[in-house]
N, C-alpha and C positions, 0 to 999 in steps of 0.2 A: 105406152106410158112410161117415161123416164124418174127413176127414182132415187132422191138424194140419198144413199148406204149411208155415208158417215153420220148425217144426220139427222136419221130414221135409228141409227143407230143409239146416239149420240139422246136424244129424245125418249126413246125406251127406255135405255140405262136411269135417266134423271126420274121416268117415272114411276120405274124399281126401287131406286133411293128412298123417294118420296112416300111410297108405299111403306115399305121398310119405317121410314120416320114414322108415321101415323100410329105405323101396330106397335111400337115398342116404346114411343117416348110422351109419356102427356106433360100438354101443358098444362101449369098451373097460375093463377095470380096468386101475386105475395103480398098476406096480409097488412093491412095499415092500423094502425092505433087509431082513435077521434084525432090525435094531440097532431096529427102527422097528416091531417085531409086537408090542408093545400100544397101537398107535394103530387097529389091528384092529377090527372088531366083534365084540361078542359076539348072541347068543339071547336073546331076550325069554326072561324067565322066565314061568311057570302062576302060583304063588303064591309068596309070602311064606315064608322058610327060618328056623329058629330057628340062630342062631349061637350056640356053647358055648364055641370055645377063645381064651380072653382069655390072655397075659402078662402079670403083674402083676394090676393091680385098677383097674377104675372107680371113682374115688371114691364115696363116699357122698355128698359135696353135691354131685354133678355134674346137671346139670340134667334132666329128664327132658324128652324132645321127641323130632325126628326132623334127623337130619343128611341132608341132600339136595345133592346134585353134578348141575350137567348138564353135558352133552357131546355130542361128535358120534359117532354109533353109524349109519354110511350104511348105509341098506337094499341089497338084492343085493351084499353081499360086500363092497362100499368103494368107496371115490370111482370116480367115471369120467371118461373121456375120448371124445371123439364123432370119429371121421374122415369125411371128408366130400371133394367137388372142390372145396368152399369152404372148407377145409383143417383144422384142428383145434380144437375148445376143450373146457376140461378145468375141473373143478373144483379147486379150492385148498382149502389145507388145512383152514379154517376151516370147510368147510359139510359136509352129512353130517347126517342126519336126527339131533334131539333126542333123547338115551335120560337119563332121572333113574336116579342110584344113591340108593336112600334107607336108612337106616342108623336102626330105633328104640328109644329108649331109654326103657324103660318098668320099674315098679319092682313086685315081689307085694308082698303080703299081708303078708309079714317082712322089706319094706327091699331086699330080695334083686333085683339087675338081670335084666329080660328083656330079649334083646337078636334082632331078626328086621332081615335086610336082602331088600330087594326093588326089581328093579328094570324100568322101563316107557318104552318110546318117548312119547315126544309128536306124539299122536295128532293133526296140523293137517289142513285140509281135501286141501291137498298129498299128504300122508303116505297117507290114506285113499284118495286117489285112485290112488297108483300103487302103491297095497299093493292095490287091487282089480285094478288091469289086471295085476299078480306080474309086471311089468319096469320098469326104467327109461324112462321118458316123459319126463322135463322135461329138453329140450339145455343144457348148462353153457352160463355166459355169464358170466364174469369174465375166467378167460385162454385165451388163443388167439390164433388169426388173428381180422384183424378185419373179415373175409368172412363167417364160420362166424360168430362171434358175434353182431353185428348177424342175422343170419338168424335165430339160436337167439332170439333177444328177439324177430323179427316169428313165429318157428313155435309160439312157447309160449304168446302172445298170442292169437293166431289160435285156436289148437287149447284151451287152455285157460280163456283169461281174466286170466292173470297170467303176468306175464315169467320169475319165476321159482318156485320152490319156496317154502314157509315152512319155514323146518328149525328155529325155537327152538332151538338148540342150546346155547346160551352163559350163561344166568343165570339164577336163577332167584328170588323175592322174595313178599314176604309187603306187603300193604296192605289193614288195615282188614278183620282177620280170614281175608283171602283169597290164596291161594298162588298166584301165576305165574309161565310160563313163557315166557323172551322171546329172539328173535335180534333184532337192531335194523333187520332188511332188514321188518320187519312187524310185525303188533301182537302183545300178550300173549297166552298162553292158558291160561284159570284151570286148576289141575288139585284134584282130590280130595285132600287133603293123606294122607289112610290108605290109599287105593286107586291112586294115583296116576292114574287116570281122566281123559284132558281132559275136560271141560266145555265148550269153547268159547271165541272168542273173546273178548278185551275192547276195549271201545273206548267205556267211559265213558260206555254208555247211547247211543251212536250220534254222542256230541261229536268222539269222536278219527278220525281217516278217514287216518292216515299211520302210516308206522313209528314205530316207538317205542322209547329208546333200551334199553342193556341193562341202564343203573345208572343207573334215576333216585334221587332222593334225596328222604328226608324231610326237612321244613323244623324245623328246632330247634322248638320250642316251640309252631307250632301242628299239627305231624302232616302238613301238607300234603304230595302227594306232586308232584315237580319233574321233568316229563322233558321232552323235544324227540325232532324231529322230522327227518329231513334224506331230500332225495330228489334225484332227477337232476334235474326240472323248478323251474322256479319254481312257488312259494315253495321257496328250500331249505332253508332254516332254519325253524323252528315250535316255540317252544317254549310247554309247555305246565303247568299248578298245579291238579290234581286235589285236592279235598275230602279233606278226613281222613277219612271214610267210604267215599271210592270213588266216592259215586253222581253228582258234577258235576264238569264242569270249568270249572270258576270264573276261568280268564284261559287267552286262547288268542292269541297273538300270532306275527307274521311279521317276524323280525329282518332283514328286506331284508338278506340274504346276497349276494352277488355271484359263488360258486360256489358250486357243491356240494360243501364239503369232508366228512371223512368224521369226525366225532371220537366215541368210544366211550365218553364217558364227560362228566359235567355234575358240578360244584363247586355246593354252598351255604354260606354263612354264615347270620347269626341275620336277616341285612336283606336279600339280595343271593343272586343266583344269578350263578356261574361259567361262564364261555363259554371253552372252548378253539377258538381258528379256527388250525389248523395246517397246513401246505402237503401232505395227501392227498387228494387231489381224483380226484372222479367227473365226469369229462366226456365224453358223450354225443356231441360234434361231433369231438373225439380223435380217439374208436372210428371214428366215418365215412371221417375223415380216414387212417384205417391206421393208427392208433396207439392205445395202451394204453386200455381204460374206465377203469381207476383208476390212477394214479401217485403215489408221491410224489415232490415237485420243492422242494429246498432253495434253490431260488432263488428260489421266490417269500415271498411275505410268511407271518408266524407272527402272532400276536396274541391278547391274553386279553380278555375283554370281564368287565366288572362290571357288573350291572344288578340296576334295585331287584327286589322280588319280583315285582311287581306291571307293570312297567316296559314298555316299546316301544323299536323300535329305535333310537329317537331318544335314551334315556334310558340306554344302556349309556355307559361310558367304557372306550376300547380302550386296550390298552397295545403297543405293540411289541417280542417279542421277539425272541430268535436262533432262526432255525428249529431243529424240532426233531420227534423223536417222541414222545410221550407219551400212552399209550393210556388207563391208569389214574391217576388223581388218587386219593391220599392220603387227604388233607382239607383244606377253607381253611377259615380263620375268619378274623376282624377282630382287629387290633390296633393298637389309639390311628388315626393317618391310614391306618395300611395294611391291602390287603386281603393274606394269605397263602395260599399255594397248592402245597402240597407234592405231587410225582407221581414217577411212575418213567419216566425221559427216556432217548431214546438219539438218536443222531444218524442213523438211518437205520430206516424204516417197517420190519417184519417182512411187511404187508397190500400188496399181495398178490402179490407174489412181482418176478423179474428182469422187466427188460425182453424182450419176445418175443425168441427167438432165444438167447438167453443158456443155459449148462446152470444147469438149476433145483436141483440136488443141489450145485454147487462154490458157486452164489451163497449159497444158505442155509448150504454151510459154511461158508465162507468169513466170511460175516457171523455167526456164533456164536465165532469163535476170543477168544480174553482178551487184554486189552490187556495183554500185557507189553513195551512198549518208552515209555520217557519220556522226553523231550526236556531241553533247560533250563528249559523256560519252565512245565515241570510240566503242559503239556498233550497230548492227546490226539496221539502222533505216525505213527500209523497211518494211513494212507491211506485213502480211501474204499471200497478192493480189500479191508479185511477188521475185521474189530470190531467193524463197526458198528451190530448189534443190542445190543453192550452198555450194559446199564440200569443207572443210579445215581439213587438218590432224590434230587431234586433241587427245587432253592424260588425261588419267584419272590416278591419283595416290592413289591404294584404298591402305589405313594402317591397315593390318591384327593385326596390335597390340591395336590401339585404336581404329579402325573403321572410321577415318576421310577419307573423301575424297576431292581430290585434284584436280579440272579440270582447260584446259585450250586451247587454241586455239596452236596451233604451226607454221602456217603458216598463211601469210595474205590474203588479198582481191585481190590478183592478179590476180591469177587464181583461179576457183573451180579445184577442182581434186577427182581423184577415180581411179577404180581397181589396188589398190598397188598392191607391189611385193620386195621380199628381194632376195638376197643369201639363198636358204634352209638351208645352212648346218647350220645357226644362227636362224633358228625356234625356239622359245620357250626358248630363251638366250640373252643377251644385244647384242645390234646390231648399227653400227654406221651408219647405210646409207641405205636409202628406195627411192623407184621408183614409183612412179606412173604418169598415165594417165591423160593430159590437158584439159580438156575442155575447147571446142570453144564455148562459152560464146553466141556469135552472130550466130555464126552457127546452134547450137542447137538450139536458142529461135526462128529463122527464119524456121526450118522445124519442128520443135515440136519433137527431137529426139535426144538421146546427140552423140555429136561429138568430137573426140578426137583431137585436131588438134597439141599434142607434147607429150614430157614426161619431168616427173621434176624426180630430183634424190634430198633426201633431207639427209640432213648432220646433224643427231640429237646431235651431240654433239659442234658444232658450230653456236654458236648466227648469228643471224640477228635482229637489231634493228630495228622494226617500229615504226612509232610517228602516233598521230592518228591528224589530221587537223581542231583545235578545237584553234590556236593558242598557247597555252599550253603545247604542244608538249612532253605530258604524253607516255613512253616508251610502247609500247606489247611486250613480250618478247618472240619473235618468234625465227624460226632456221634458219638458211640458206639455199636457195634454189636456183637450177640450172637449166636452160631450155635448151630444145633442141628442138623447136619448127619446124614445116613442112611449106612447101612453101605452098600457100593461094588455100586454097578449098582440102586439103589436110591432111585426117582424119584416124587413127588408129584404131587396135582392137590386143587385146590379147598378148600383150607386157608382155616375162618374162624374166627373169636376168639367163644368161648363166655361167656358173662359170669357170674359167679358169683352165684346167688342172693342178696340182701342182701350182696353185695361189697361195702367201704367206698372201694376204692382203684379207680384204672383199671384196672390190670392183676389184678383179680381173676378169674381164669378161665383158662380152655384154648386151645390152638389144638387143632382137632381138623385130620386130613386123610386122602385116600386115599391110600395108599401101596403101589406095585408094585416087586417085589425082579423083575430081567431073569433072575437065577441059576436062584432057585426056579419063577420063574413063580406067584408065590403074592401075592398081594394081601390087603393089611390096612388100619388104620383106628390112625392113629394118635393118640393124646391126650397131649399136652403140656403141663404145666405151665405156664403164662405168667410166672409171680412164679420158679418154678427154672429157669429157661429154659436154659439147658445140661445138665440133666438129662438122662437116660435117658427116653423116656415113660415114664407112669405107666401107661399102658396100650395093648396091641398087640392091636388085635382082628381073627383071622383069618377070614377070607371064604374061603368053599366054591367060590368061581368067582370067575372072573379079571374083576377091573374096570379098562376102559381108560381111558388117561390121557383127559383134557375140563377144563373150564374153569374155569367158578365154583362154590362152593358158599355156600349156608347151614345155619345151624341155627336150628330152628322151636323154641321151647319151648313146653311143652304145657300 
């Protein structure tokens, strides 16, 4: 009988690991509040449900395709937590296995809408593997001690092959016919756009070999698709210009970074790819040192980079701003000397939670409460003890001709807001009109989680005056903005802008989004006007099962 030594070897060793994991590390789930049970998981569904009870009516020009949401859906019941002699670490709130909500719209024979939602985990090689072992295997490794953690990254290694999980959980994108599914800790994975099936990885024909971010962009006018790269080792920056078909990657460059910051999100114009380098940083010597893997630190440097499409590190021109947060960018485009860059900013990271030792339910409250206090000076006079998740869409005007920069708020203290969203076909081109998601202010700071309770549509080429309440009544020169807020306890997720078949205008089209009432426990689909935008929806489509709040969505049209 001939015996494989390596591995027999190779086999043992993993199920010494494994043992070793059992006796020394428990898992734990982490507590939820009531205010915070649809961030819950739900059941894979068998098949596809036909939905019948609609409010209202679906247009008849409404597009026919599939609306797709992803989010985090943690397998065994919800996030966990690991206890150990090398003391704790837990997962945060962002990670949690990928599940798509998809939602399609399909038309009979007489015009008449079919409407089927169905929805499916994202099957990554991770996923697969501790869906066969039916427990928890991969040790968190973001927050904790930083004993436990460091260990959790040599035991997942060791035992696995990778440091941690692929959860795709957060976006999901269509290029050159083909639907994926991305978290930015690793690469895409293509899925069956009617069966929701993964497929498998992508990595561009074997060009791409790093994470990938979760919103890359296509480049105006030729299709190309724009994303980066960012990891703990050097190179940490890599960005990269996929072919409009998919099949190459046709510029592959290392922006000689200096840390591993974390930023979520990449800007294009018609010439020019956008660089956000903002002080949230992953460092690896930190975690060794007893301190945090990721922080964000306002004291260190912020900056925007401009680089041609095609470009090297040498070829970007940086600009310096005020630190800051900004996880989602708007859109830039060019105008005359300057490059513009609209995003939703706040003054303090939401990723990935307090410093160790701090309670993680008073910091997250704490940081959702509304700035209602104004000073003379009309600025922000809250302390860094609470507000400071509050988001306002905001613009930086870098001038590639002299280097000055130009910032400013655009919206006021009404709402915080986040996960914009445009018309695509004005990616990377002046744009008169952006959407984003409400924050329920009260809602989020009461269960330590943000809640969407509307959507604003803003109108960047139409003033709104604000005065600030100093008696003085000194002008901000803000934009105009429009709400369409939900009835009370009544919270969104993954809201995108539908585009109207032969629309003449921008805003020809819909917001659609998923929408959870906390009262009924009843979950819908909501479709909004874009051009009545304080309206009522035009249509409330109710779902048979409860879908939990998650991240991005799109709509595919068919």
């Amino acid at each position: 009988m001939q015996i494989d030594v390596p591995k027999t070897i190779k086999k043992t060793s993993v199920e010494l690991l494994d043992a070793f994991v059992d006796s020394v590390f428990e898992f734990v789930d982490q507590p939820l509040l009531p205010s915070q049970s649809n961030f819950t998981p739900v059941e894979e569904m068998r098949k596809a449900i036909i939905v019948n009870s609609i409010e209202g009516s679906i247009p008849d020009d409404f597009t026919e395709g599939v609306y797709i949401r992803n989010g985090p859906n943690p397998l065994f019941g919800g996030l966990k937590s690991t206890n150990s002699m090398f003391g704790r670490s837990s997962h945060v709130w962002i990670e949690g296995e990928g599940m798509l909500h998809a939602l399609y719209f399909n038309k009979d024979r007489n015009g008449g809408w079919i409407i089927n939602y169905k929805n499916k985990h994202v099957e990554t090689d991770t996923f697969k593997l501790e869906k066969e072992r039916k427990k928890p295997s991969f040790l968190p490794t973001i927050e904790g001690d930083s004993p436990a953690i460091s260990l959790a990254f040599l035991l997942n290694f060791l035992r696995f092959g990778k440091i941690n999980k692929y959860i795709s959980n957060t976006n999901i994108f269509k290029h050159s016919g083909k639907l994926y599914s991305i978290a930015e800790s690793d690469l895409p994975q293509e899925i069956n756009i009617l069966t929701l099936e993964t497929l498998g990885n992508w990595d561009v024909n074997g060009a791409w070999d790093r994470p990938f971010t979760s919103h890359p962009k296509k480049a105006p006018g030729t299709g190309e698709l724009i994303t980066m790269g960012c990891h703990a080792q050097k190179p940490f920056f890599v960005l990269g210009v996929i072919s409009a078909d998919g099949n190459k990657l046709i510029h592959k460059v290392d922006l000689k970074f200096h840390r591993c910051s974390l930023p979520h999100d990449i800007g294009v114009t018609q010439r020019s790819n956008v660089i956000l380098d903002f002080p949230l940083i992953l460092d690896i010597n930190r975690l060794i040192s007893g301190g945090p893997l990721i922080k964000y630190d306002n004291k260190e440097y912020a900056r925007i980079g401009v680089m041609p499409r095609y470009g090297d590190a040498e070829s970007i021109r940086w600009f310096a701003v005020e630190p800051c947060s900004a996880f989602h960018i708007i859109n830039c485009f060019e105008d005359g000397d300057e490059v513009i860059v609209w995003a939703c900013r706040a003054r303090e990271s939401i990723i990935p939670g307090p410093d160790h030792g701090l309670n993680k339910f008073e910091w997250f409250s704490k940081g959702f409460k509304h700035i209602n206090l104004i000073d003379q000076n009309c600025e922000d006079s809250l302390t860094q003890e609470e507000g400071f998740f509050f988001s306002r869409a905001y613009e930086w005007r870098l001038n590639m001709k002299n280097g000055e920069v130009k910032e400013k708020n655009l919206t006021g203290k009404k709402f915080s807001m986040d996960f914009p969203m445009i018309n695509e076909h004005f990616t990377g081109v002046k744009n008169k009109y952006g959407y984003t998601q409400v924050v329920d202010s009260l809602a989020s700071s009461t269960s330590g989680m943000a809640k969407y309770g509307g959507i604003a549509k803003l109108y960047f080429e139409e003033p709104e005056v604000g005065y600030c309440l100093d008696g003085q009544k000194k002008p901000e020169e803000l934009i105009k903005v429009e709400y369409n807020m939900f009835p009370e306890n009544t919270f969104c997720s993954g809201s995108t802008f539908v585009s109207k078949s032969g629309g003449l205008e921008e805003d020809d089209g819909w917001i659609i989004s998923y929408v959870h009432n906390e009262d009924s426990n009843i979950s819908e689909v909501y479709i909004i006007d874009a051009k009545k935008f304080t309206s009522e929806a035009v249509a409330k489509i109710t779902l048979t099962c409860r879908v939990p709040y998650g991240f991005h969505g799109a709509f595919i049209s068919k």
